[in-house]
C-alpha positions as CSV (number, residue, x, y, z in Angstrom):
1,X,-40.7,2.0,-0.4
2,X,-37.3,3.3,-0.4
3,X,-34.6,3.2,-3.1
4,X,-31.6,2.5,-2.0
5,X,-28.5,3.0,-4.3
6,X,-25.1,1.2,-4.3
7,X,-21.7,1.3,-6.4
8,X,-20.8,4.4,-8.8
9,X,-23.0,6.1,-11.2
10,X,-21.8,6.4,-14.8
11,X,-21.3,9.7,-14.2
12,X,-18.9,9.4,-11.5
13,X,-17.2,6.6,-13.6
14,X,-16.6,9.2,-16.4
15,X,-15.4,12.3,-14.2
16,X,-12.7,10.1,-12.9
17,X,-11.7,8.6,-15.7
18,X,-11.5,12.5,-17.0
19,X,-9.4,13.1,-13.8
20,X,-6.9,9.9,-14.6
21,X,-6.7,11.4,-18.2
22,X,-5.8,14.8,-17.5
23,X,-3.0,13.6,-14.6
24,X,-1.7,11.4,-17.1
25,X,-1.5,14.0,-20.1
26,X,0.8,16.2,-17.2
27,X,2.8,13.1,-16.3
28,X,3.7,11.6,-20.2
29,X,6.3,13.9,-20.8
30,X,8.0,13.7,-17.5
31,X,8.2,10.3,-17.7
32,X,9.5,10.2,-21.6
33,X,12.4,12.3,-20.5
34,X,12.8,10.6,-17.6
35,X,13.5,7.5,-20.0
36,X,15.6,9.3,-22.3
37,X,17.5,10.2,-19.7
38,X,17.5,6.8,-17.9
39,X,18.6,5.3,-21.6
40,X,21.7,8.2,-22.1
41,X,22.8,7.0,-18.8
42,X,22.6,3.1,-19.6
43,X,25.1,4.4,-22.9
44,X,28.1,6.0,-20.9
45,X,28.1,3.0,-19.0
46,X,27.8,0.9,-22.0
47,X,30.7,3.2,-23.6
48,X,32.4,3.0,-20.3
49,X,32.7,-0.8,-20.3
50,X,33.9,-0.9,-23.8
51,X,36.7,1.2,-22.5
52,X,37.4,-0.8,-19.6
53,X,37.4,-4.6,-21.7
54,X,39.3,-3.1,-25.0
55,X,42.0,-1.9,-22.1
56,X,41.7,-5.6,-20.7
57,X,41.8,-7.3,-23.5
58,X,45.0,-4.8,-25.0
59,X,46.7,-5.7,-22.0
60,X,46.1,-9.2,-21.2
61,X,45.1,-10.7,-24.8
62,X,45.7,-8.3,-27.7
63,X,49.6,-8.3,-27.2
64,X,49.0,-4.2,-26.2
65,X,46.6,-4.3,-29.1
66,X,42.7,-3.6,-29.9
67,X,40.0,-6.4,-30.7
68,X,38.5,-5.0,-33.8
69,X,35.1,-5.4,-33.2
70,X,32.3,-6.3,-30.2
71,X,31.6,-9.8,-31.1
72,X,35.8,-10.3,-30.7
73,X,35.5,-9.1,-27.3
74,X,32.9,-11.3,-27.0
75,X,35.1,-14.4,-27.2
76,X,37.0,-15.8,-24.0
77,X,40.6,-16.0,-23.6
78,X,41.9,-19.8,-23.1
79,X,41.6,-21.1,-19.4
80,X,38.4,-18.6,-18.8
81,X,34.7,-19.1,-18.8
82,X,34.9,-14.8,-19.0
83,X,34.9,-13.0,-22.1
84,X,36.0,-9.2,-21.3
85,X,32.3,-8.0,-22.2
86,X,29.1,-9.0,-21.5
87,X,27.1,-11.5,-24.0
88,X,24.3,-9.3,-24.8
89,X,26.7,-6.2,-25.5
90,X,28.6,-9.1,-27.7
91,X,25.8,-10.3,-30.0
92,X,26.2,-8.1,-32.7
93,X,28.4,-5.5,-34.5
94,X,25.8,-3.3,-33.5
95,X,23.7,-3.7,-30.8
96,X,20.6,-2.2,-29.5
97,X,20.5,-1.2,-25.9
98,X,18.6,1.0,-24.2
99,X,17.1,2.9,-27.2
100,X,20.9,3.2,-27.9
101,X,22.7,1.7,-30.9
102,X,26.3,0.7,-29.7
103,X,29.2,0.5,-32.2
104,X,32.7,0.0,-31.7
105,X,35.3,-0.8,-34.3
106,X,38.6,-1.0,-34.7
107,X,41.1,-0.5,-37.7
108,X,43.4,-3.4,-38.5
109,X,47.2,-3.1,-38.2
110,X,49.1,-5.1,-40.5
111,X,51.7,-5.7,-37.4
112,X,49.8,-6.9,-34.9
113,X,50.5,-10.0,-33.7
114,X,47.7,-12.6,-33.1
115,X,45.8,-12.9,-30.0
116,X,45.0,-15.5,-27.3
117,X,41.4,-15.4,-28.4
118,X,41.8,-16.3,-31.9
119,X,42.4,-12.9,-33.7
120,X,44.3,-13.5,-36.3
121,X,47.8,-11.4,-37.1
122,X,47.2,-8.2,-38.7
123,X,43.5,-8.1,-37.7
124,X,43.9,-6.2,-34.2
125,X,43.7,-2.3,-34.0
126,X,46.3,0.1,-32.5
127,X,43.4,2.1,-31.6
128,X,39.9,1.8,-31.6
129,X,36.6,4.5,-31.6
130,X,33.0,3.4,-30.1
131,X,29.9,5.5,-30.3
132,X,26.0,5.0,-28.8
133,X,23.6,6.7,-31.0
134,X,19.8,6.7,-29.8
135,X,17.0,5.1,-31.9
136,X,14.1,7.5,-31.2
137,X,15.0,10.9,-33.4
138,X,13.5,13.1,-30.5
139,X,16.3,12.2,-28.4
140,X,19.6,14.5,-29.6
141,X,22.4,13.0,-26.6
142,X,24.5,10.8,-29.2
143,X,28.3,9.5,-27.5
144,X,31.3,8.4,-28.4
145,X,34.7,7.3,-27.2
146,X,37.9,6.5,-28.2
147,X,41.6,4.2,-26.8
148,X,41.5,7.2,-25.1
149,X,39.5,6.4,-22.4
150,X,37.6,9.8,-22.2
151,X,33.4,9.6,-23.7
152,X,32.5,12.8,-25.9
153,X,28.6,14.2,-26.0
154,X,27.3,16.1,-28.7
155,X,23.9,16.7,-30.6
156,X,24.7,14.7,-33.7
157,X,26.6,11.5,-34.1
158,X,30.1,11.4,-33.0
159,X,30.8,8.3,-34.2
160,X,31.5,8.7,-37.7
161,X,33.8,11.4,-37.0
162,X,35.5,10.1,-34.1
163,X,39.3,9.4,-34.1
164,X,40.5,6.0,-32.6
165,X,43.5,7.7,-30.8
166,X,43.5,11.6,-29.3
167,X,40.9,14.5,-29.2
168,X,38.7,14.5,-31.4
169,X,37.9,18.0,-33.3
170,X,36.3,20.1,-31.2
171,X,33.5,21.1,-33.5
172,X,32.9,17.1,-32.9
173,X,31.8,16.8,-29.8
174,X,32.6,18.0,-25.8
175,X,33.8,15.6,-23.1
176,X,32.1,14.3,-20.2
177,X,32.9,15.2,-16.8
């Protein structure tokens, strides 16, 4: 009689699972900095919208004033449905996005006027600062960005040091082209 044999031998089952390991030990850290890179991108843009509503909301809302803080921006002007930044950017004082931690803040100015969106007077900023700072320790691209409209890069946070109007130091961080 003959013996006829079908389907994989354990064998063959473990030398490609060896196979799969060993391409997936090459690929890991490709793909981790392909993340971290994929994550520093989603925070300019993050950084970039902050820019864009705090100008919006300056110009249309704030009486040529800043909202303090993200949850402000948050909050729709009378006669919209649109709040000048998105909900889940809005949540928090500080939210997580990205494996970024966005902050923004603004200082208050005892003369500013109120605002359309319920800001009361003396609570808006005549400038403000924002900065994205990643979770995960291994990644070192922290940003930040000020009323100036231009986002800074460096290796350590920016945004403690960050000014909410002009340059900041240059020890402090490097602008983005």
């Amino acid at each position: 009689m003959m013996r006829r044999n079908h389907g994989f031998a354990l064998l063959d089952l473990l030398f490609v699972c060896g196979i799969i390991g060993i391409i997936a030990a090459i690929a890991m850290p490709k793909l981790l900095i392909a993340k971290q890179a994929a994550g520093s991108a989603s925070a300019i843009a993050n950084l970039r919208v902050i820019n864009s509503s705090q100008l919006a909301y300056a110009l249309t809302c704030g009486n040529g004033f800043y909202a303090p803080d993200l949850p402000r921006l948050g909050v729709a002007p009378p006669g919209s449905n649109e709040a000048y930044i998105s909900p889940d950017l809005s949540v928090s004082a500080s939210p997580v996005r990205s494996g970024y931690t966005i902050q923004m803040t603004a200082t208050p100015f005892s003369g500013a006027p109120p605002s359309c969106n319920g800001l009361g007077a003396g609570e808006a900023g005549q400038g403000f600062k924002a900065g994205a700072d990643p979770v995960d320790p291994v990644n070192t691209r922290y940003f930040g960005a000020n009323s100036d409209q231009r986002i800074y890069e460096n290796t350590s946070s920016l945004y403690a040091a960050m000014p909410e109007v002009g340059d900041p130091d240059p020890s402090v961080g490097d602008p983005l082209r």
